[in-house]
N, C-alpha and C positions, 0 to 999 in steps of 0.2 A: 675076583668076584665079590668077596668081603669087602672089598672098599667100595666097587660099586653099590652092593646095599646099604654098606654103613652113610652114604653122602645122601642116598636117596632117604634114606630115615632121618636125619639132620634135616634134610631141607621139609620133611614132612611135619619135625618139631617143630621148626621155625614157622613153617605155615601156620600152625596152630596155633603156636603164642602169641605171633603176629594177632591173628583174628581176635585171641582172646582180647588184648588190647583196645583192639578197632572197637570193639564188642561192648566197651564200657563206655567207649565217649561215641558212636552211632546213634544209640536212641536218644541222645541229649543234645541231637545238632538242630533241634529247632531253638534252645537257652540258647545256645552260641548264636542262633542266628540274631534272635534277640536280642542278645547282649550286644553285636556286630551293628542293628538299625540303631540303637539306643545310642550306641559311639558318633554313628555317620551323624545326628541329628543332631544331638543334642552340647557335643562338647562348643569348646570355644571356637573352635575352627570347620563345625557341621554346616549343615544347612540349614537347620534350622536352631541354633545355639540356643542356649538355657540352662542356664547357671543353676536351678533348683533340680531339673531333672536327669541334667548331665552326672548330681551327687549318685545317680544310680549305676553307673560305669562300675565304680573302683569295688564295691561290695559283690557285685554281681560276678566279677572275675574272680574276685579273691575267695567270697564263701562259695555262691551259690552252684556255681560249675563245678568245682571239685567238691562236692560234698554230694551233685547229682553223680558225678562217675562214681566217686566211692560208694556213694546208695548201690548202684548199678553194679557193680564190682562185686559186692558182697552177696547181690541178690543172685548170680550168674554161679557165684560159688553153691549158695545155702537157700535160695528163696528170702522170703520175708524176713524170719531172723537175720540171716547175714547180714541183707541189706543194712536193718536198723544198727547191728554191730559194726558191722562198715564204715556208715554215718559218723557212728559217734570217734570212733579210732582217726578217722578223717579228719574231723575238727580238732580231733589232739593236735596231727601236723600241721595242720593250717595255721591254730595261733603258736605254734612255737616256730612258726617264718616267717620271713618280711617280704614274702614274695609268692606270688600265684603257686598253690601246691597242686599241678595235674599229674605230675610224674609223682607225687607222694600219695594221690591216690588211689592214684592204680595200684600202689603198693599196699595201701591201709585196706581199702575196699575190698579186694579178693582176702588178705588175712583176718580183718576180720569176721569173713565168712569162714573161711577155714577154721580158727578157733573154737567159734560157737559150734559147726559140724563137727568134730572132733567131741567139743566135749559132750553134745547128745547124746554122740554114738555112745562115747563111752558109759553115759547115766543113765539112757534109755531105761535099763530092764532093771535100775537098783531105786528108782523113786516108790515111793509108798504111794498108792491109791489116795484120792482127795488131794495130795499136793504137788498135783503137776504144773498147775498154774503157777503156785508160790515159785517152784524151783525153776521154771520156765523163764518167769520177769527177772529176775534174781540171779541169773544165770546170763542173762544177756545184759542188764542192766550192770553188775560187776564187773564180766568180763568187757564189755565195752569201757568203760573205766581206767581199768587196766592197760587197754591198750593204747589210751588215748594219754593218759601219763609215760605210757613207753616212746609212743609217737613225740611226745610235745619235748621231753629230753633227751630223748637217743636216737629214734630216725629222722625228726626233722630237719637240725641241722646237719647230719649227714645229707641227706636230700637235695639241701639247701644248695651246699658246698656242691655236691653232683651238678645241679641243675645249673650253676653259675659258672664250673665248667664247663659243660657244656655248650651253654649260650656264648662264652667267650669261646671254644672251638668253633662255634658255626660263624659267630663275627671274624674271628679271625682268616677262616675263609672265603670270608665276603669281602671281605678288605684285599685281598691276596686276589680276589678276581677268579677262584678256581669255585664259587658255586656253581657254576655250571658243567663241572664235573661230576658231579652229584647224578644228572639225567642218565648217565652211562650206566648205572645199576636202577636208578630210579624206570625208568622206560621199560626193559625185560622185567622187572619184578612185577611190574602191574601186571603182565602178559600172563604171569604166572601167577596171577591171581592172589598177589600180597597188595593192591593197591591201597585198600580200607587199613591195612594193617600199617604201609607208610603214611596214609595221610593223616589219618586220627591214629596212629596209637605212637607215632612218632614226630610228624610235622605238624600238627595240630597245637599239640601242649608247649615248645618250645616257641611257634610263632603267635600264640595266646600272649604268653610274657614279654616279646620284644613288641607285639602291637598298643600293651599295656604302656611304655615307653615311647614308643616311636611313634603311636599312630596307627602304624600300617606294617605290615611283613610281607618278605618276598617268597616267605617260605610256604603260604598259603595258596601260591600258584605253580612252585614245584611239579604238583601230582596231579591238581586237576586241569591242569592245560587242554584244552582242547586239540588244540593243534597240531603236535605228531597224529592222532588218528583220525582228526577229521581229512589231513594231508593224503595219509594212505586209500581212506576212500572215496577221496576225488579222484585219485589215479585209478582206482580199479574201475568207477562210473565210466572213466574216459577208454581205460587203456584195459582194461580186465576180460576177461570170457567166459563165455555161456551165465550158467545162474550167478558167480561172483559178481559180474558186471550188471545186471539186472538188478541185485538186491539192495546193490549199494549205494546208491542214492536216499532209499527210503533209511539204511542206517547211516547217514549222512545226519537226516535229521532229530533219527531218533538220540546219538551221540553227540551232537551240535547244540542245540536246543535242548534235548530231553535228560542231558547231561550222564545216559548211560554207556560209558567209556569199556564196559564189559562187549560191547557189541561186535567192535573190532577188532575184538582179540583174535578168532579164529582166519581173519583174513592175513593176518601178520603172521599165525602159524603152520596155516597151509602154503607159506612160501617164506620160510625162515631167514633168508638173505632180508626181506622186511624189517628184522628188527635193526639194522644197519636206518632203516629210513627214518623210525621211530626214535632212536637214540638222536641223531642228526637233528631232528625236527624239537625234542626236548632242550638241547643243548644250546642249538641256535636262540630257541625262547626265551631260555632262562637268561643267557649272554644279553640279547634284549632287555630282560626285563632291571640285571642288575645295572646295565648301562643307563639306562632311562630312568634307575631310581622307583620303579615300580613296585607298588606291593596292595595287598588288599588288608581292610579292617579286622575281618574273621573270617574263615574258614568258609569256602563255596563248597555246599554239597548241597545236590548232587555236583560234578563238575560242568555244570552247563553252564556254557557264555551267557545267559540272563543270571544264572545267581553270583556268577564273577563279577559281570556289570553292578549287579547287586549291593556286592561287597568291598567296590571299589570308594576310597576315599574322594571325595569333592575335589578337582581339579587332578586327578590321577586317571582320567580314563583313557587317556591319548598313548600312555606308556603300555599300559596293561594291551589295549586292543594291538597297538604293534607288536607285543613280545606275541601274540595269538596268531597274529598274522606273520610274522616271520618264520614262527615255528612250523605251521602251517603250507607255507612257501614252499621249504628246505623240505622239509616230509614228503610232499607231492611230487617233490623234482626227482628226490633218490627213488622214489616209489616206480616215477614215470620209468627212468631207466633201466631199472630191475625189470618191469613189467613187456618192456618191451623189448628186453633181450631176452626174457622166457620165450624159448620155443614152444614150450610143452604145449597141446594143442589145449589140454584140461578137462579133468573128466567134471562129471555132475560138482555144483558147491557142496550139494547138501554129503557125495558120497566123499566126498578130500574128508569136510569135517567129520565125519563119523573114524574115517581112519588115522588121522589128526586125534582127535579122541581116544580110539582105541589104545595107537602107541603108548600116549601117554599113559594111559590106564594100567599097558600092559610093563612101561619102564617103571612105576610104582608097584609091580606086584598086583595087581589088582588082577581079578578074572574077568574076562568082558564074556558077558550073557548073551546069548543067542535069541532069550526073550524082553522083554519091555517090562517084566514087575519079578524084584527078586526076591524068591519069597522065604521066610525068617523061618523058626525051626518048631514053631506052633501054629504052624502052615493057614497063615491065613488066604481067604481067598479074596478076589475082585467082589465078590457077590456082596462082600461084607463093606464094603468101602462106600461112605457114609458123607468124608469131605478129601477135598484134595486142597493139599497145602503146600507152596512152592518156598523152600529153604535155600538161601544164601545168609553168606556173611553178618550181613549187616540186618536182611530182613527189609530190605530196601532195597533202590534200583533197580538191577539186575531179574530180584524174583518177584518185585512188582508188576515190572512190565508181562515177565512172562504169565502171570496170573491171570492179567488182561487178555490177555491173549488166550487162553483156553478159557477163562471164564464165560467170553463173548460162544467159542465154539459149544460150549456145555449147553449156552442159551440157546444158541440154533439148534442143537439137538433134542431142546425140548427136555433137559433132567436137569432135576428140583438136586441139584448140589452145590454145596459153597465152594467157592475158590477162593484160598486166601494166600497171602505170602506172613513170611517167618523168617527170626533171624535161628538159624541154628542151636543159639545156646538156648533158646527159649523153649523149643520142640519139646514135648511133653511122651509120654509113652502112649500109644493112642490104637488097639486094633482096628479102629473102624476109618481110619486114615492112610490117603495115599500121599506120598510125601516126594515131589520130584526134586531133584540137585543136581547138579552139576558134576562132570565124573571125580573131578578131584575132590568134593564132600560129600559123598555118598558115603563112607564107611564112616565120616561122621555124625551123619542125620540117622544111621542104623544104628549106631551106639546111645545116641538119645533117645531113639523110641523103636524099639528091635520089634515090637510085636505088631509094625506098621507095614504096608507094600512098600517097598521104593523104586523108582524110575528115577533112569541116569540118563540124562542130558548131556550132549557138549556143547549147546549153547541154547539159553532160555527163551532166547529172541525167534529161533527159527529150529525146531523141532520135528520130522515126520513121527515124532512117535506119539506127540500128543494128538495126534489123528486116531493112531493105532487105540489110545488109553478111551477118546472117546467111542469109537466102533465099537469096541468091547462093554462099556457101560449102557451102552444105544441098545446092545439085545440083547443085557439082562433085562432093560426097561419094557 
């Protein structure tokens, strides 16, 4: 029974470090993306080539990206101070490398928030009146300093050295032919909700540096493939029953095109021989894609075929679109046969996912409520609930869409409330907020702001309870 907790707790750490990662380079995938059109166009080999404005590539990778995550990093720790501390501890690694520092900022970024927090806490209550200012600047301006001469001669070529092993383990498996073994953990971990956490806080930053080099990376298309899950839900449109096969066409498009890959999770875990199809459909793609030479400029997010298309290099879309279509292929066929050697006659979709949910909830320890708003220990009520704010990961995706989605219902019901989505780390303390997530960040959106309602979700896309949240808001109104 100890080891079952103790593996459940482990994978609860990972999750969350995961995010924390994802957390620092999420709000800064529009610069990537940027940086990604500025590559396609302008180098020697773009579309539209230009030798004065292609000079903006090599600065844009090397400073401005990792000094945005380490901004981001420190700010996730400490707020504004961190950030700035962050910043500067950033730029120490940066110029004591000859090479893109993303993995060194993730590490400068959160320390030097951690630092400056640390030493407030400890000043807080011994500054003299009138010089909080003076010790405030002075305090992040030195310490920053400090860290940045630490970084420049002691972490960054440690870093350096990390990161260039690294890149040489992921080359040497790509010469070896075995990246495509990579999809076999890659494929269930999305499902389990680490996908943000593989594709920015791990596949991101290593294929930033070989695109800097190469052009193009294969590792950019790893995790946002489309194709194991668009695969799965052709088979269920075709071959699936009652509400499953009904809904899935429209998440067809919404993961296809709208690039939210969260969609299809629940139909792959209310029939767990699925992740056989998804693995399958990953590994065929990737095999595609290293065979074909395939790779993308910068990072597609969300994973939607137009931002792939996107971020494919000039004369590269022939390889990319087969590795999607193959994957694709393979996912549908194992999908087809699973589905149609299910007897099960199958109960309601919406009741699998709730009990799908529940499990999970219940093999993490978690207590599953009987009600729709769980409420914190300075009892707040519905009556007080002011805005509602949908928390994921990233603060994108996933809790965008679902926002959409009751925001338009909140319209029809005629109440003057905002809907907004959030990344979790952002979540502020808020009584007057109701804050939905997803079952597995529920006790993280409560730890951020406990004197809030929360409503738990098992999937943002398709919900009865945001029916229930708005019935209940309708006649207080």
């Amino acid at each position: 029974m100890e080891n079952v907790t103790s593996k459940k707790s482990t994978k609860a750490k990972v999750q969350k470090f995961g995010s924390f990662l994802s957390g620092m380079v999420m709000p800064n995938i529009g610069a990537f993306i940027a940086w990604g059109v500025i590559t396609a166009l302008f180098i020697e080999t773009g579309w539209a080539p230009n030798a004065k404005l292609a000079e903006m590539v090599s600065p844009m990778l090397t400073y401005l990206l990792p000094l945005l995550i380490g901004y981001t990093g420190g700010g996730i720790v400490y707020g504004q101070r961190g950030s700035v501390v962050g910043a500067i501890a950033t730029f120490g690694i940066i110029a004591g490398s000859g090479i893109p520092m993303f993995i060194g900022a993730m590490i400068m970024g959160p320390l030097g928030g951690w630092v400056i927090k640390k030493f407030d806490d400890l000043f807080k209550d011994k500054i003299r009146a009138g010089f909080e200012m003076l010790v405030n600047n002075f305090s992040a301006g030195l310490l920053g300093f400090a860290l940045a001469i630490l970084a420049f001669y002691g972490i960054g070529p440690v870093v350096e050295r990390l990161t260039n092993l690294m890149a040489s383990g992921v080359e040497s498996i790509i010469n070896a032919n075995l990246l495509p073994l990579a999809n076999i953990f890659i494929e269930p971990a999305k499902i389990l909700f680490l996908n943000n956490a593989i594709n920015h806080g791990i596949l991101t930053p290593i294929g930033a540096e070989q695109a800097l080099e190469a052009g193009k990376s294969i590792l950019f298309l790893l995790e946002t493939n489309p194709g194991p899950g668009l695969g799965v839900l052709l088979a269920f449109s075709l071959f699936g029953k009652g509400a499953a096969k009904s809904s899935a066409p429209g998440a067809v498009i919404i993961h296809f095109l709208g690039g939210i890959h969260e969609i299809y999770f629940p139909y792959v875990m209310m029939k767990p021989m699925l992740f056989l199809a998804v693995i399958a459909g990953g590994v065929s793609g990737t095999f595609t894609f290293q065979l074909l030479d395939a790779g993308l400029q910068a990072t597609a997010s969300p994973g939607s075929i137009l931002a792939i298309i996107g971020m494919t290099p000039k004369g590269g879309y022939l390889p990319v679109i087969l590795g999607v279509l193959v994957a694709t292929i393979v996912s549908f066929l194992v999908s087809m046969v699973i589905l149609k050697a299910d007897k099960n006659d199958g109960d309601d979709f919406a009741t699998q996912k709730e009990k799908v949910a529940a499990s999970k909830a219940e093999s993490k320890g978690q207590v599953v409520s009987e009600t729709i708003v769980v409420e914190k220990s300075n009892n707040p009520s519905i009556e007080d609930v002011k805005k509602i704010i949908f928390a994921c990961d990233a603060g994108m995706g996933s809790s965008a869409m679902g926002a959409s989605i009751l925001r338009d219902k909140v319209k029809k019901a005629g109440l003057n409330l905002s809907v907004t989505n959030s990344a979790i780390n952002n979540l502020s303390d808020d009584d007057e907020a109701l804050i939905i997530t997803q079952e597995e960040l529920t006790e993280r959106a409560k730890a951020k702001s406990p004197s809030s309602l929360h409503v738990s979700v098992d999937n943002f896309l398709s919900s009865p309870k945001y029916d229930e949240v708005v019935e209940k808001l309708k006649k207080l109104n």
